[in-house]
N, C-alpha and C positions, 0 to 999 in steps of 0.2 A: 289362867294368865291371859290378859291382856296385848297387843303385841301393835304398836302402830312406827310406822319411818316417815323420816320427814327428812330434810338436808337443811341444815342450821351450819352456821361456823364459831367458831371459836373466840368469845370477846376479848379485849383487850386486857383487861383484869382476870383473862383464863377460865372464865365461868361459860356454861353454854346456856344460851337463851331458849324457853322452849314457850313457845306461843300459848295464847290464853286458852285460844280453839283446841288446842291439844289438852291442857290442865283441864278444861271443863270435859270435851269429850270422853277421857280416862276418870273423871272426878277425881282430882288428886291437889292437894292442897300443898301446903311448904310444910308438913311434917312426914308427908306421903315417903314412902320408899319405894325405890322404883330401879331395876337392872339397867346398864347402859352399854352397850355393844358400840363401840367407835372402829370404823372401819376410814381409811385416810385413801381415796383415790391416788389412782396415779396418773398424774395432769397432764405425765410425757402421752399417754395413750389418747389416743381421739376416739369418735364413731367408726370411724374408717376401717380403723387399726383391731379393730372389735365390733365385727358386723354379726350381724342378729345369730345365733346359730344355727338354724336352718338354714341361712343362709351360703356356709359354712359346710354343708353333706357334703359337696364332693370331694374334702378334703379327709373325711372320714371313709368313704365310699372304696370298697377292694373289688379288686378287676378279678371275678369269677373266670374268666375266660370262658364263657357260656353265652353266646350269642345273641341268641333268644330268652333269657332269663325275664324278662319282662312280660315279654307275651307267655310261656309254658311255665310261669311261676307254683300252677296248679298240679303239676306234674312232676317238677324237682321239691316242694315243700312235701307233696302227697303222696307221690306216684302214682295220679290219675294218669291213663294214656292221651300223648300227642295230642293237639289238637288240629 
């Protein structure tokens, strides 16, 4: 299987347009059959509202109560001694 995305909208006579560069890239003709996954954004959400997810860690991130955990990370994953 094949798998390419692109963002196209919805013509007025309810047909979706799919570009030539796409038809020839896929080789797929108008007898071609082909899966269509429609996914409809949601326009209320911006960038902002939805920043990168790394972006994002401290919102996942649990307070160890461990001080030091960044520096002796080798010690509480291992149990190397102190350093």
């Amino acid at each position: 299987m094949t798998a390419l995305e692109w963002k196209t909208k919805i013509l007025p006579n309810g047909l979706l347009s799919i570009p030539s560069t796409i038809l020839n890239k896929l080789n797929l003709d108008f007898n071609s059959e082909v899966r269509i996954l429609i996914l409809k954004e949601d326009e209320s959400q911006t960038e902002i509202d939805t920043p990168h997810p790394l972006l994002a860690i401290d919102n996942w991130a649990e307070d160890m109560g461990i001080e030091d955990l960044s520096e002796q990370h080798d010690h509480y994953l291992y149990g190397v001694p102190k350093k």
